[in-house]
C-alpha positions as CSV (number, residue, x, y, z in Angstrom):
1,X,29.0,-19.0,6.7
2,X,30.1,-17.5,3.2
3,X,28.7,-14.1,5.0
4,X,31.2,-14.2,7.7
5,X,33.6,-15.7,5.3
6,X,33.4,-11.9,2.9
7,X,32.8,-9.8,6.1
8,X,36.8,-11.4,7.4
9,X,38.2,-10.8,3.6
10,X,37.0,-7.2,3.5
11,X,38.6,-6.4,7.1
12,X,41.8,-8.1,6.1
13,X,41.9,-5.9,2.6
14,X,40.6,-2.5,5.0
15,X,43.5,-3.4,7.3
16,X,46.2,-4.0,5.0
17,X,45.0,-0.5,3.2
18,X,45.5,1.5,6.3
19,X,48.8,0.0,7.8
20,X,50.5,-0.6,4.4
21,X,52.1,3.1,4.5
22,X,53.3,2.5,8.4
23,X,55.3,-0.2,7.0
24,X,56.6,1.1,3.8
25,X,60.5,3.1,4.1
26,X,60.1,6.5,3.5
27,X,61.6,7.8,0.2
28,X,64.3,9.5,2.3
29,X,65.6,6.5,3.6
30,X,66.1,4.6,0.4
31,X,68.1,7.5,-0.7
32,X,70.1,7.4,2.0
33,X,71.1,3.6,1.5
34,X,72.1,4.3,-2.0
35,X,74.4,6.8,-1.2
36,X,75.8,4.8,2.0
37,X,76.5,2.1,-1.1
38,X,77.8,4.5,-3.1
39,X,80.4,5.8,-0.3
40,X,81.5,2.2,0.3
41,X,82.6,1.6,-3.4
42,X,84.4,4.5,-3.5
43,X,86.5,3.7,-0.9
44,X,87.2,0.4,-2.2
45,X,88.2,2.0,-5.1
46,X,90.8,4.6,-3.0
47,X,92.3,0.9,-1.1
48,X,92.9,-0.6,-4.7
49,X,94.9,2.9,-6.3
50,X,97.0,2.6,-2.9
51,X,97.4,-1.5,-3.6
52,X,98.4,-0.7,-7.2
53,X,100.5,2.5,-6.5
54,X,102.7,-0.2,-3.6
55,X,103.1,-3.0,-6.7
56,X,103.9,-0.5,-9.2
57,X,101.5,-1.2,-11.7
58,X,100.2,2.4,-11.0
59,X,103.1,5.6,-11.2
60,X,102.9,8.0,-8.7
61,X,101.3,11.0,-10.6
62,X,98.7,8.6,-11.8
63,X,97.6,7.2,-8.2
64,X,97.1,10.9,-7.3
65,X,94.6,11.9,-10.2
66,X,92.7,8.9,-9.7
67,X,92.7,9.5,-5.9
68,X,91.4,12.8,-6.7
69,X,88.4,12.1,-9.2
70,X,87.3,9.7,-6.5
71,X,87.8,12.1,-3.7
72,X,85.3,14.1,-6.5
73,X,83.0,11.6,-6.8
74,X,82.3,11.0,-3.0
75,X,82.5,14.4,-2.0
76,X,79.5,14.9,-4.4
77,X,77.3,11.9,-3.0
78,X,78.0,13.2,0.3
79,X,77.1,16.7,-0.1
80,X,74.0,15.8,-2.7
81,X,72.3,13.2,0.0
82,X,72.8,14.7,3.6
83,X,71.3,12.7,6.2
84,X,67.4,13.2,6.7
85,X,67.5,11.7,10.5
86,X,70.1,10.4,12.8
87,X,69.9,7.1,14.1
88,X,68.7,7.6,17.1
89,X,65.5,9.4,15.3
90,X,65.5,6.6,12.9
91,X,65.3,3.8,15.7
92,X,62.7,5.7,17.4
93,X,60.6,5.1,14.6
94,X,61.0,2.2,13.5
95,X,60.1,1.6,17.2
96,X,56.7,3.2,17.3
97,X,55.8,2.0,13.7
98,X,55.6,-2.0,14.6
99,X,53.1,-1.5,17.8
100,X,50.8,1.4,16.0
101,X,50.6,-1.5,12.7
102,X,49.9,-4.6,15.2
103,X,47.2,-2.0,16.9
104,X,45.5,-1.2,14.0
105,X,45.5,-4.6,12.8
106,X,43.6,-6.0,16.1
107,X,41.7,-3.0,16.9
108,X,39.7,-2.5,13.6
109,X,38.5,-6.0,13.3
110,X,37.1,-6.0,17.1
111,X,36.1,-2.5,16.5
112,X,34.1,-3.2,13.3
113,X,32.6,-6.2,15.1
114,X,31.1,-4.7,17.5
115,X,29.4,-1.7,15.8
116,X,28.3,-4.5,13.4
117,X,26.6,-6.8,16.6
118,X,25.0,-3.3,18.2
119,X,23.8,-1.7,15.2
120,X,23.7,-4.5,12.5
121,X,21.3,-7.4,12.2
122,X,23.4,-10.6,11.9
123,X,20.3,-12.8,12.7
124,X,18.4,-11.6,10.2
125,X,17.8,-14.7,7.6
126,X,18.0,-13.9,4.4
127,X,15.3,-13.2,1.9
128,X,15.0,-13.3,-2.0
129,X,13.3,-11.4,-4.3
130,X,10.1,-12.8,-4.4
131,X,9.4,-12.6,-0.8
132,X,10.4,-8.9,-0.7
133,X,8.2,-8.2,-3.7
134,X,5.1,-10.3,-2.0
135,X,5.8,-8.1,1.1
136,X,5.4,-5.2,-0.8
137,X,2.3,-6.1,-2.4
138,X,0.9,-6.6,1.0
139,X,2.0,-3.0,2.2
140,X,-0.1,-2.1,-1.1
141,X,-3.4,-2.9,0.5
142,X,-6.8,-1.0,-0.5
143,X,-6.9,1.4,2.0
144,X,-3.6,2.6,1.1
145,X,-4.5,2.9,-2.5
146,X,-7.8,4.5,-1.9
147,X,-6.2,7.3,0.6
148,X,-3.9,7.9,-2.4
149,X,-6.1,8.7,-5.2
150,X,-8.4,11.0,-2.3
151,X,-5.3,12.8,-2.0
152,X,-4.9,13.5,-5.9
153,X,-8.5,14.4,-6.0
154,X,-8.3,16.8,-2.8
155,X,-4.8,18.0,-5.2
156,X,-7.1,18.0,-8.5
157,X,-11.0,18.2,-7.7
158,X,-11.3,18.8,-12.0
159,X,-10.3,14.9,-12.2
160,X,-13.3,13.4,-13.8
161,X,-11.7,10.3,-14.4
162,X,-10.8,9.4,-10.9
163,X,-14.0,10.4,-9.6
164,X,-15.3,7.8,-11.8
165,X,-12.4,5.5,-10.7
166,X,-13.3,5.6,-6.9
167,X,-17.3,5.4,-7.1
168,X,-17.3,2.2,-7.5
169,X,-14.9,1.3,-4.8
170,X,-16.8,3.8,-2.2
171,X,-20.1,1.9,-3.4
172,X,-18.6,-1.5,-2.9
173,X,-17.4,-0.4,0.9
174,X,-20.5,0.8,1.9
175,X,-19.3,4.5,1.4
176,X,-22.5,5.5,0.0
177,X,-22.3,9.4,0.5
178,X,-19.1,9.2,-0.9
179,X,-20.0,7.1,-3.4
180,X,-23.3,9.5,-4.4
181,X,-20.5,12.8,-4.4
182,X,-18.1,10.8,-6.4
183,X,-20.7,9.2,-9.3
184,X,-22.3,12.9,-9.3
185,X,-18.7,14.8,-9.9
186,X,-18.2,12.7,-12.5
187,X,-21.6,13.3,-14.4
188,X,-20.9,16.8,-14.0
189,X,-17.2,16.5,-15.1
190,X,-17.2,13.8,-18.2
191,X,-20.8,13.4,-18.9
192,X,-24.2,10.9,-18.3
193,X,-23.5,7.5,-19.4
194,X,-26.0,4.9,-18.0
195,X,-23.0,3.5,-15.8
196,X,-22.9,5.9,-13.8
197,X,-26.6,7.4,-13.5
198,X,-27.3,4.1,-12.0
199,X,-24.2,3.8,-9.8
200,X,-25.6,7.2,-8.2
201,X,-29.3,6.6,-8.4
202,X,-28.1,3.3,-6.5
203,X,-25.7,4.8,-3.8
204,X,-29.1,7.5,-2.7
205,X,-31.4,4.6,-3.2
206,X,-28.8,3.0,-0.9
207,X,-28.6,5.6,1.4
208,X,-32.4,6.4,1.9
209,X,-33.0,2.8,2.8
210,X,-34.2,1.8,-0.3
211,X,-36.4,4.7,-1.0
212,X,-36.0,6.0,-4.0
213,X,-35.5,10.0,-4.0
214,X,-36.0,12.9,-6.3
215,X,-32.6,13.1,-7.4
216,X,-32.6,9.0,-8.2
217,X,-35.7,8.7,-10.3
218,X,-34.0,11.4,-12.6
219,X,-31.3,9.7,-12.9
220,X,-33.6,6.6,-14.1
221,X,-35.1,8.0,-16.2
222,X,-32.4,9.4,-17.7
223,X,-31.1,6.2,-18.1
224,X,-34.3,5.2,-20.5
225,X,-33.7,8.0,-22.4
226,X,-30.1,7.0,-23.1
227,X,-30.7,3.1,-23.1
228,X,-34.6,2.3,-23.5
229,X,-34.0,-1.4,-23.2
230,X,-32.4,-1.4,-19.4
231,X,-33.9,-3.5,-17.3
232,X,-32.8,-1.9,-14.0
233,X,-34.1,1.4,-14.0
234,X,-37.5,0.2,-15.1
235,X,-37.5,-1.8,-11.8
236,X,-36.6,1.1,-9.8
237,X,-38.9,3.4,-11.3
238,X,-41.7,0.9,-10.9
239,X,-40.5,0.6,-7.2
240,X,-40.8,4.1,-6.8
241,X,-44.4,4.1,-7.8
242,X,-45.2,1.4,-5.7
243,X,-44.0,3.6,-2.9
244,X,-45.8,6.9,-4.0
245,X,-49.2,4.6,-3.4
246,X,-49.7,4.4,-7.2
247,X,-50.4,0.5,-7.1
248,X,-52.4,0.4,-10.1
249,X,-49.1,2.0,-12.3
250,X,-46.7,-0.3,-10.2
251,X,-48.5,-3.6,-11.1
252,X,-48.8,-2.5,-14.8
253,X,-44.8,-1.9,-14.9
254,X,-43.6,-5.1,-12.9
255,X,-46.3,-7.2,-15.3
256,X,-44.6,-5.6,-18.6
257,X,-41.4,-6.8,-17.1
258,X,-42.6,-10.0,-16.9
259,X,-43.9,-10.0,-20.1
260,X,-40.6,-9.0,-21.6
261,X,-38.4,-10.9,-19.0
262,X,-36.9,-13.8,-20.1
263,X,-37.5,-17.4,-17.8
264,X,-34.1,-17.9,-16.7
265,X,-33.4,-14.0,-15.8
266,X,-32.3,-13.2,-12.7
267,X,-34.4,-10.8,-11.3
268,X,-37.4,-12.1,-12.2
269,X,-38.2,-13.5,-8.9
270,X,-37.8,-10.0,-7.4
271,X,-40.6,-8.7,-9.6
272,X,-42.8,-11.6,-9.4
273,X,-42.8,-11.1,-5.9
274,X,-43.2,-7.5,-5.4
275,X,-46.2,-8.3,-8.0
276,X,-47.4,-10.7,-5.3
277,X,-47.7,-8.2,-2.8
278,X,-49.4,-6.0,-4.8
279,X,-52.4,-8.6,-6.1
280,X,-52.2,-11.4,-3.7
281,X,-54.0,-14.6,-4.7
282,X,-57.5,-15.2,-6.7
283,X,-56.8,-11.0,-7.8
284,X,-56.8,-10.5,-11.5
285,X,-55.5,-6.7,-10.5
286,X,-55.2,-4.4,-8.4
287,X,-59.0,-2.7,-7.4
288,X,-60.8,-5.2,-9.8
289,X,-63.2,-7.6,-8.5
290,X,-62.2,-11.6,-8.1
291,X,-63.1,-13.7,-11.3
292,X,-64.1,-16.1,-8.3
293,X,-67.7,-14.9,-8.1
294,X,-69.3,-11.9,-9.2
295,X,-70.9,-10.7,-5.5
296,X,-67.3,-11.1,-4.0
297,X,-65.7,-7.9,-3.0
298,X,-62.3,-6.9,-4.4
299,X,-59.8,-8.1,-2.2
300,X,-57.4,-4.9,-1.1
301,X,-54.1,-4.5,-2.1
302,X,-51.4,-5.5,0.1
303,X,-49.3,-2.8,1.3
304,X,-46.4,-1.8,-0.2
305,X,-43.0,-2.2,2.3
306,X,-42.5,1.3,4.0
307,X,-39.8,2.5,6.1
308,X,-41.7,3.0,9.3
309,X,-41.8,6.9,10.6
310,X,-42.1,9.3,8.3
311,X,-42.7,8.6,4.2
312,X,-40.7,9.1,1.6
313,X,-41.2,12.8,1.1
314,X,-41.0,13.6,4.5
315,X,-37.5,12.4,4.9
316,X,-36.2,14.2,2.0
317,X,-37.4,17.8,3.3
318,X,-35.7,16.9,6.6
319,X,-32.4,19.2,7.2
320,X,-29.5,16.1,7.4
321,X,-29.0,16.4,11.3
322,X,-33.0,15.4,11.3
323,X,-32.2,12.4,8.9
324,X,-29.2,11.5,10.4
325,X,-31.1,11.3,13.4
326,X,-34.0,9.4,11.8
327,X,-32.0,6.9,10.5
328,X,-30.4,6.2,14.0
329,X,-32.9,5.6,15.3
330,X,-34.0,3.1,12.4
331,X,-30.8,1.3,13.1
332,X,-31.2,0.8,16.9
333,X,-34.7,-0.3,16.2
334,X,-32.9,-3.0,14.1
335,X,-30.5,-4.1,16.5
336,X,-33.4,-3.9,19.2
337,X,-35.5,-6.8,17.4
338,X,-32.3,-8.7,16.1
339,X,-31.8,-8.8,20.2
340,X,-34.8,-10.8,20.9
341,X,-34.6,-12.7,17.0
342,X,-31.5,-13.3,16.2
343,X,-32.1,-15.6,13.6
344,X,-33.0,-12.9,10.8
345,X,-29.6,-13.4,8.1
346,X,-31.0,-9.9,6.3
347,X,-31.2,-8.4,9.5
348,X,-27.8,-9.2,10.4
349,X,-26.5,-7.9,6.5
350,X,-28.2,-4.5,7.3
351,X,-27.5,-3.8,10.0
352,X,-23.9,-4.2,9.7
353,X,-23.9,-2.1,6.4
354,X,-25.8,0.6,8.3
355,X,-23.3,1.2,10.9
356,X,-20.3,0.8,8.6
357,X,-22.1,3.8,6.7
358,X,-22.7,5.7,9.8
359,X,-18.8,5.1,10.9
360,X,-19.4,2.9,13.6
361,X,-17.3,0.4,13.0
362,X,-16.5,-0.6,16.5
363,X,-20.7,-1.4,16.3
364,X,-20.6,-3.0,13.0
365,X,-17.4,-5.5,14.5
366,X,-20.1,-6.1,17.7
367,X,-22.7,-6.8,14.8
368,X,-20.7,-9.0,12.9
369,X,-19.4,-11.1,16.2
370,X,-23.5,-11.5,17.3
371,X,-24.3,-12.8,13.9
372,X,-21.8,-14.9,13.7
373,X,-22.6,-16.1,17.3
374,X,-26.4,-16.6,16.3
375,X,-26.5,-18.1,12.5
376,X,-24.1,-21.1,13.6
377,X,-26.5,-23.2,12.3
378,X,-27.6,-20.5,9.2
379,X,-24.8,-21.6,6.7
380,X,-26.5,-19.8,3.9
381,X,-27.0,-16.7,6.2
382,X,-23.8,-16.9,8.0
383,X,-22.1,-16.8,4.4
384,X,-23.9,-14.0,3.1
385,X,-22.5,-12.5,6.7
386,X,-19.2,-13.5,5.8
387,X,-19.0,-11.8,2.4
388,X,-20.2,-8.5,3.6
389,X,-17.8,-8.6,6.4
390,X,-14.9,-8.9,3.6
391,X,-16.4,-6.5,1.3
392,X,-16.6,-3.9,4.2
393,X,-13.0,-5.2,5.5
394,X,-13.9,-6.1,8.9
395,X,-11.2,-8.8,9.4
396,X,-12.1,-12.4,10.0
């Protein structure tokens, strides 16, 4: 109501602005009433010499000069204001002036109204401050952000520091070819810090599957070099051996992490069990014989994990339209048994990361929707679903 209440003031005062001068007397015409006042006094004055002059309180030869100055004096205001108009011009406008103000007056409002009503939003409620400033921190969203700083780095590829910025954020969307480019431009551009050799030996580690390549083991190691007491590239590095075939080495490194590890850490159930694998029960190690019983053969080791096809070595020499195709075919292999055993929470998590990598989205969504539908009664699964399909922004 106030609203309306400012829009009617502000016609009013637009109104009054624009007919004011239709109504206002020109200049002329107040000239022209002063000397039509001036012309009456003077003959006033010329009726009062003749009444004097008849009662002889004025002589003769004095009634005639005074009749003469005022003859003067009106003969000046007549020739000094001529008439600007006649009165038949000045009636005419006077006529067209009173319509063209009432016009104006009824015709701007409805005029103004209308365009308002077509063009305008008068429905629109009204909104504060806050709201607009939440509503623009929604348009902000990630994707926005992210397409902005590619664009400065496409501007300035020489812009270490937001190569370093972005890394993270490609490894955390799955990105992991980005995310290898990104951590290796800015090695090459600000230097090796132990950050960011293991961000890129984990986006190839990532990308191979969870081999570890060439180019990943360097990093590692560089990593000891730099920090000797890290944890994490030991692991890798033992990994690595473990899938080279060199068991003994692998079982030595996961038992010196135990040795060193404390109880409560993390990851310590990680290494215990790739140890397991390696020397199953009643093994002292790898390739000795059982404490059990002297005659008793050594039990083999189990078999390190594997991605089936080719090894590790073998996929790294492959041009990347023969690894692309490799891994495809990994991934519909995966989606093949999840088909017939849906129940397989891990399954579900990579194979939805693997299509998000590959850009099928539209396959990871159809992923995410079958998971969902077969870990209904999963709850730890189904979370662990859930929080990759919001780290990969996959909608609810």
């Amino acid at each position: 109501m106030v609203f309306w209440i400012l829009v009617a003031g502000l016609v009013a005062a637009v109104t009054l602005a624009i007919t004011w001068p239709l109504m206002r007397q020109p200049a002329q015409a107040a000239t022209d009433a002063d000397a039509d006042a001036d012309i009456a006094v003077y003959k006033d004055q010329l009726k009062e010499v003749t009444a004097d002059e008849a009662r002889g309180t004025l002589a003769a030869n004095e009634a005639e000069n005074a009749r003469a100055e005022i003859a003067r004096r009106l003969l000046r205001v007549t020739q000094d204001t001529p008439k600007s108009e006649t009165a038949a011009r000045a009636a005419a406008r006077n006529r067209f002036i009173l319509p063209v103000s009432l016009l104006t007056s009824v015709a701007l409002p409805v005029a103004s109204l209308g365009l308002y009503l077509a063009y305008g939003a008068p429905g629109m409620p009204a909104q504060p401050l806050s709201e607009r400033l939440a509503e623009a921190n929604v348009a902000s969203k990630p994707n926005d952000l992210i397409a902005k700083v590619e664009q400065r780095l496409r501007e300035h590829p020489e812009d270490g520091t937001g190569w370093d910025v972005i890394a993270p954020v490609y490894y955390a969307m799955g990105r992991y070819v980005d995310a290898a480019t990104a951590y290796q431009n800015a090695l090459r551009l600000i230097g090796a810090d132990p950050r960011r050799l293991q961000g890129f030996a984990n986006s190839r580690i990532r990308l191979e599957n969870g081999i570890v390549p060439d180019d990943a083991r360097k990093a590692l190691q560089q990593i000891l070099v730099l920090a000797p007491k890290s944890v994490e590239p030991r692991i890798w590095l033992a990994l690595a051996k473990e899938q080279d075939g060199n068991l003994t080495e692998a079982a030595a490194d996961y038992k010196s992490l135990l040795a060193q590890a404390p109880s409560d850490a993390p990851w310590r159930p990680v290494v215990e069990e790739r140890l397991a694998r390696l020397e199953p029960k009643g093994n002292t190690a790898p390739g000795t014989d059982q404490s059990a019983g002297a005659n008793a053969p050594p039990a083999a080791p189990a078999a390190p994990q594997a991605p089936a096809g080719p090894d590790a070595s073998a996929v790294m020499s492959m041009s990347p339209e023969q690894r692309q195709a490799f891994i495809g075919r990994m991934v519909d292999g995966l989606a093949a048994r999840l088909k017939t055993d849906g129940s397989d929470a891990e399954g579900w998590v990579k194979l939805i990361r693997a299509y998000q990598v590959l850009g099928r989205r539209d396959d990871a969504v159809k992923a995410l929707n079958d998971a969902r539908t077969n870990l209904k009664g999963n709850q730890g699964g189904l979370a662990q679903v859930e929080d990759l399909a919001r780290q990969l922004g996959l909608g609810s």
